[in-house]
C-alpha positions in Angstrom: -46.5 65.8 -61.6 -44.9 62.5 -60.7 -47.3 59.6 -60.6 -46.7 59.5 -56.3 -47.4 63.3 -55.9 -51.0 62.9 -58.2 -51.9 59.9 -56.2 -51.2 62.0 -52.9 -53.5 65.0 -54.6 -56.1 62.3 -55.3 -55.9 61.1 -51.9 -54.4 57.7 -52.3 -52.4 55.2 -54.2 -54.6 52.2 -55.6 -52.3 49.6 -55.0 -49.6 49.3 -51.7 -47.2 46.6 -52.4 -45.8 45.0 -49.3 -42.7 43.1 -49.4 -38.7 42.2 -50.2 -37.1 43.8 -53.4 -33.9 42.3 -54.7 -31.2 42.9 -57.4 -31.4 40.4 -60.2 -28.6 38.5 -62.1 -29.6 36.9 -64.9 -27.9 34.5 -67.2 -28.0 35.0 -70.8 -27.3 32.9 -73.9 -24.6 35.1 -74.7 -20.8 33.8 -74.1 -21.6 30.1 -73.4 -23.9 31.3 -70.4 -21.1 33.0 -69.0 -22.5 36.8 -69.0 -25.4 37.9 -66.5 -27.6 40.4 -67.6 -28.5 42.9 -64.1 -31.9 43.5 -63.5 -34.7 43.7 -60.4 -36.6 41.5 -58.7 -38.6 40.4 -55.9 -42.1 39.2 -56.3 -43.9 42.3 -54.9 -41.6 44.4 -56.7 -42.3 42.8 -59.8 -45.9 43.1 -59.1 -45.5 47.1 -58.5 -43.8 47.9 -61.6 -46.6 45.8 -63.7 -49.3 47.6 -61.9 -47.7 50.8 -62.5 -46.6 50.0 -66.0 -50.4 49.8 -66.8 -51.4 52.9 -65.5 -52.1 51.7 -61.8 -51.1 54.4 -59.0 -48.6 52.1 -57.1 -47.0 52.7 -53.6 -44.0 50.2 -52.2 -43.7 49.2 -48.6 -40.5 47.2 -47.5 -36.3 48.1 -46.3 -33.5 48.0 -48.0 -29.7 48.1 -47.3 -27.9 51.4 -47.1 -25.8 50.1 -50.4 -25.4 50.3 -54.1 -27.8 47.9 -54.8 -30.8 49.8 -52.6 -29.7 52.6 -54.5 -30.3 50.8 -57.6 -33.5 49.6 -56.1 -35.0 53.3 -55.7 -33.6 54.8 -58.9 -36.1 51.9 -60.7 -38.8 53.1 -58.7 -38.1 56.5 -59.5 -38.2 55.7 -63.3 -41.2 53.4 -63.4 -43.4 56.1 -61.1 -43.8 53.7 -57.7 -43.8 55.5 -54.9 -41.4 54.4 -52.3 -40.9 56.9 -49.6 -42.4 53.7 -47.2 -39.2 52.1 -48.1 -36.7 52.4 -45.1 -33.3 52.0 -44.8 -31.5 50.0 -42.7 -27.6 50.6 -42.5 -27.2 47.2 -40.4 -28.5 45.1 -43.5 -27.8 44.3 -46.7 -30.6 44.7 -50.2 -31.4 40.8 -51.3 -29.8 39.8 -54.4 -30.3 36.6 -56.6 -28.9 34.4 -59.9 -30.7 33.2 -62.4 -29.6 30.2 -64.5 -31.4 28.3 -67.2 -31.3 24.7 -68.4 -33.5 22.0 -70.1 -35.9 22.4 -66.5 -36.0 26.0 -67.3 -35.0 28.5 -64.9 -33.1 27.9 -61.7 -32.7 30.9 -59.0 -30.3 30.7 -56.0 -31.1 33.3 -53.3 -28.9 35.2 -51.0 -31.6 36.8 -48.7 -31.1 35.9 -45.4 -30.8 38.8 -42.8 -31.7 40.9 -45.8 -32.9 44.0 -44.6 -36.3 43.5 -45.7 -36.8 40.7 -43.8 -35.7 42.6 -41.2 -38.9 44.5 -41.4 -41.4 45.1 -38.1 -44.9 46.4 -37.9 -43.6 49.7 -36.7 -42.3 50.4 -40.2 -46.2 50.4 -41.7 -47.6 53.3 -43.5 -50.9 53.0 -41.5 -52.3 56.4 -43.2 -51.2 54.9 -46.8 -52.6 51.5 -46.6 -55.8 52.7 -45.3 -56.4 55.4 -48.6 -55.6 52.4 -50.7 -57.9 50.5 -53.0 -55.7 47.2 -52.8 -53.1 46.1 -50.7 -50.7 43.2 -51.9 -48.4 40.6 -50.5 -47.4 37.2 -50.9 -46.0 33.8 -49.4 -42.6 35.3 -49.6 -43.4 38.1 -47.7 -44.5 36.0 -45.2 -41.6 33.4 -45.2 -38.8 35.4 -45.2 -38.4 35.8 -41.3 -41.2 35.8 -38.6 -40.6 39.8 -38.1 -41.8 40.2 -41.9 -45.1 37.7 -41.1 -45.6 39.6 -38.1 -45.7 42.9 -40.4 -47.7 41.5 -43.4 -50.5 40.2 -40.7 -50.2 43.6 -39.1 -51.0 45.6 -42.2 -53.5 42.7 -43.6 -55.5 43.8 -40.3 -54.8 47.5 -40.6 -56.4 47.4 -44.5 -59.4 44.8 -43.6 -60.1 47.5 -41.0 -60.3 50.4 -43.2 -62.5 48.3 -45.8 -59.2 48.1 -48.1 -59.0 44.8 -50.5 -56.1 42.5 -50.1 -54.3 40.4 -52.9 -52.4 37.5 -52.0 -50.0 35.9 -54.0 -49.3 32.0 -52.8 -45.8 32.5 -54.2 -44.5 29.3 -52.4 -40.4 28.7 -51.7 -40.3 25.6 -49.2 -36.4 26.6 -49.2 -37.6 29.8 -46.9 -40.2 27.7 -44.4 -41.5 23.9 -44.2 -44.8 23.3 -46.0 -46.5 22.2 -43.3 -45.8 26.1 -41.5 -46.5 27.3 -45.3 -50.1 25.4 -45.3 -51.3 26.9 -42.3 -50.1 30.5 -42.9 -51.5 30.6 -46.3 -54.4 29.3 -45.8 -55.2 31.6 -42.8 -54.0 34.3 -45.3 -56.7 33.2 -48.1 -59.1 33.4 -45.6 -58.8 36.7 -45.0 -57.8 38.0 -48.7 -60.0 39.2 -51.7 -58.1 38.8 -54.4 -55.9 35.5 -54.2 -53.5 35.0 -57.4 -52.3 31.2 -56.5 -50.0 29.3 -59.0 -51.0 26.1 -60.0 -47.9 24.1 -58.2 -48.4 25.8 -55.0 -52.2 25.5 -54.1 -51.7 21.8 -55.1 -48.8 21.8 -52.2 -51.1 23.7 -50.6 -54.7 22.0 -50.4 -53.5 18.3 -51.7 -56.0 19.1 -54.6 -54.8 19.1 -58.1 -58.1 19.6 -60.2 -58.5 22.9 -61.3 -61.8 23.8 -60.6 -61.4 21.8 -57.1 -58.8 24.5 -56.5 -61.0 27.7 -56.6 -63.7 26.4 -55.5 -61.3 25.3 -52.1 -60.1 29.5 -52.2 -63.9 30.6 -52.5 -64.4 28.1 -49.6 -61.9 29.8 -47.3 -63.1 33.0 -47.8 -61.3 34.9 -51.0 -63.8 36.3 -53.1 -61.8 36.8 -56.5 -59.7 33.9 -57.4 -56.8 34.4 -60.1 -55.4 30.8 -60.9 -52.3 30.9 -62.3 -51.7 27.7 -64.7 -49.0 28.5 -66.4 -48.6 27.0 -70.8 -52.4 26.7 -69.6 -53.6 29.9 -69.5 -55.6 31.0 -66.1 -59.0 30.0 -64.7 -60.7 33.1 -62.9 -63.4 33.2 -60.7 -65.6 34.8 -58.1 -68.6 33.3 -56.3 -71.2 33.6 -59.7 -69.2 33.2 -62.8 -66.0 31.7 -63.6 -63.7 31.7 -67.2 -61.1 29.5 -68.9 -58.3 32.3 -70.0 -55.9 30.3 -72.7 -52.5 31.1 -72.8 -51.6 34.0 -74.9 -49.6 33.0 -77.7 -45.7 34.5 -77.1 -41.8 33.5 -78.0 -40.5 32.9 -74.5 -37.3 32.7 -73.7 -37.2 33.7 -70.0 -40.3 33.2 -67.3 -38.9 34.7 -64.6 -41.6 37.1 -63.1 -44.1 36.2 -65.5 -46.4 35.3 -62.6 -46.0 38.3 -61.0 -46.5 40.3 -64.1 -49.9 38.5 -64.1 -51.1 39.3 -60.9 -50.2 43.0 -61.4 -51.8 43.6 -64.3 -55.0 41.5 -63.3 -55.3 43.9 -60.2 -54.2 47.2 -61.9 -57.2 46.4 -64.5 -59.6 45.1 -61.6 -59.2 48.5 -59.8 -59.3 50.1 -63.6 -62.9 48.8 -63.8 -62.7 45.7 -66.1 -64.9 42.8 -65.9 -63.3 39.3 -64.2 -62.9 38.1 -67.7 -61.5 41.0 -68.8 -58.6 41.2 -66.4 -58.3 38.0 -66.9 -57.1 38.0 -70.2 -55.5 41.7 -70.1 -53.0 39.7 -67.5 -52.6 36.5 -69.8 -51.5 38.9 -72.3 -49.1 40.4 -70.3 -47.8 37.5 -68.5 -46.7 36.0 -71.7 -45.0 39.1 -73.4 -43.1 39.1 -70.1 -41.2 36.1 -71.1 -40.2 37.8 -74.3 -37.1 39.0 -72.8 -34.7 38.2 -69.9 -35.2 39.5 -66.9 -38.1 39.6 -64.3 -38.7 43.5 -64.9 -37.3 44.4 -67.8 -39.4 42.7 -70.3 -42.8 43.7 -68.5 -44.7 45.3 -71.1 -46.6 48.6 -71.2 -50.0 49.2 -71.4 -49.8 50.2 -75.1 -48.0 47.2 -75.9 -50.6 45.0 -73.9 -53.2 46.5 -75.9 -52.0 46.3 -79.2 -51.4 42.8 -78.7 -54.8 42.2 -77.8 -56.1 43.7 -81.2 -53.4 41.2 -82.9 
């Protein structure tokens, strides 16, 4: 039985993911740089895939174009189990595709999303049924920047799962090419207000909130209203808290050579082994683990490692 049809038997997926895919191009070392390796992308794509990779029953919500790369889109959906018959299509758009280069700054995307399909998206396209038998329902800043139909959808289904007593993860994910930060402060932080689970990156909250102390940082997320903070800090391992306890995670040692994703690879494994049943602490450093074996290879997807490998690393 394929992962979708045993979380329809059960009654529900544990995680809905809400937001744009997109094809990946991704330069390698190979050929002077010249050669780009294809791949998959998209934050809350990325965030599926690691969810489901560790055992998580995942359910995608978004559009894509009526083309090859859509196509391409659902056949890794097929393959990695996440459901995505709340994926439309829309034959007027185009699927979202992006380049990745890398320097001495590290890695450098250039984007070509705009009038993707997905951001296309209206609240008429929601699953309500879906994301009320969820456990979790995810999204991030991108989902919100990429037009004001897509905001208008991710508010729509953040009401329709606080409703139905649903959780909601919020990734900050902040691209101040997509919106002005002043329009990105406000929506966010109305967004951590009403979120559970908030995965924030270091660099953005500190756009965000004009704090830069970590600790300052959650406790300004606990303050708005999230009740599980996931601080994303990069070479610095995480901080995670909730209202009565709060852990240093170090980094987990790793050979990286690519970070694209790794963040999102984070948040989906802390939430995959949050609605598995593992402590704060726990997740916490599950996720560290398989944030930094995401940068093992090239790719955002790709390199996301399995439960098994998570695992056995941790016994290392």
């Amino acid at each position: 039985m394929a992962a979708s049809e045993e979380a329809a038997a059960a009654g529900g997926f544990d995680i809905v993911s809400l937001g744009e895919p997109m094809v990946e191009f991704n330069q390698t070392g190979a050929d002077q740089g010249r050669l780009y390796l294809q791949g998959f992308g998209g934050d809350t794509s990325n965030f599926a895939v690691a969810a489901a990779r560790q055992g998580a029953r995942v359910a995608y919500v978004s559009a894509l174009g009526a083309d090859p790369y859509g196509a391409m889109l659902r056949a890794l959906w097929d393959r990695e189990g996440v459901d995505h018959a709340s994926v439309a299509s829309d034959p007027q758009a185009f699927t979202a595709i992006y380049f990745v280069t890398h320097d001495e700054r590290g890695h450098q995307f250039s984007f070509f999303r705009s009038g993707s399909a997905a951001s296309r998206m209206t609240p008429a396209l929601l699953p309500r049924e879906r994301i009320e038998a969820a456990k979790v329902l995810h999204l991030s800043g991108i989902t919100l920047a990429i037009s004001a139909s897509a905001c208008d959808t991710a508010y729509a289904a953040i009401d329709i799962a606080r409703a139905a007593g649903v959780q909601v993860s919020f990734d900050t994910n902040l691209r101040l090419k997509l919106w002005p930060v002043e329009r990105a402060r406000a929506v966010m932080t109305d967004v951590i207000r009403r979120c559970d689970i908030c995965l924030p990156s270091f660099d953005d909250i500190v756009a965000i909130t004009g704090l830069t102390d970590p600790d300052a940082l959650v406790d300004r997320c606990l303050a708005l209203g999230a009740k599980t903070i996931a601080l994303k800090l990069g070479e610095q391992g995480a901080l995670v808290a909730d209202a009565t306890q709060r852990h240093r995670i170090p980094a987990f040692p790793c050979r990286p050579v690519d970070a694209t994703g790794a963040g999102d690879t984070f948040g989906g494994a802390f939430v995959a082994r949050l609605v598995a049943g593992d402590t704060l602490e726990a997740a916490g450093r599950y996720a560290a683990a398989a944030a930094a074996l995401s940068t093992e290879g090239y790719g955002a997807v790709e390199p996301i490692p399995t439960a098994a490998r998570v695992s056995a690393a941790l016994l290392q």
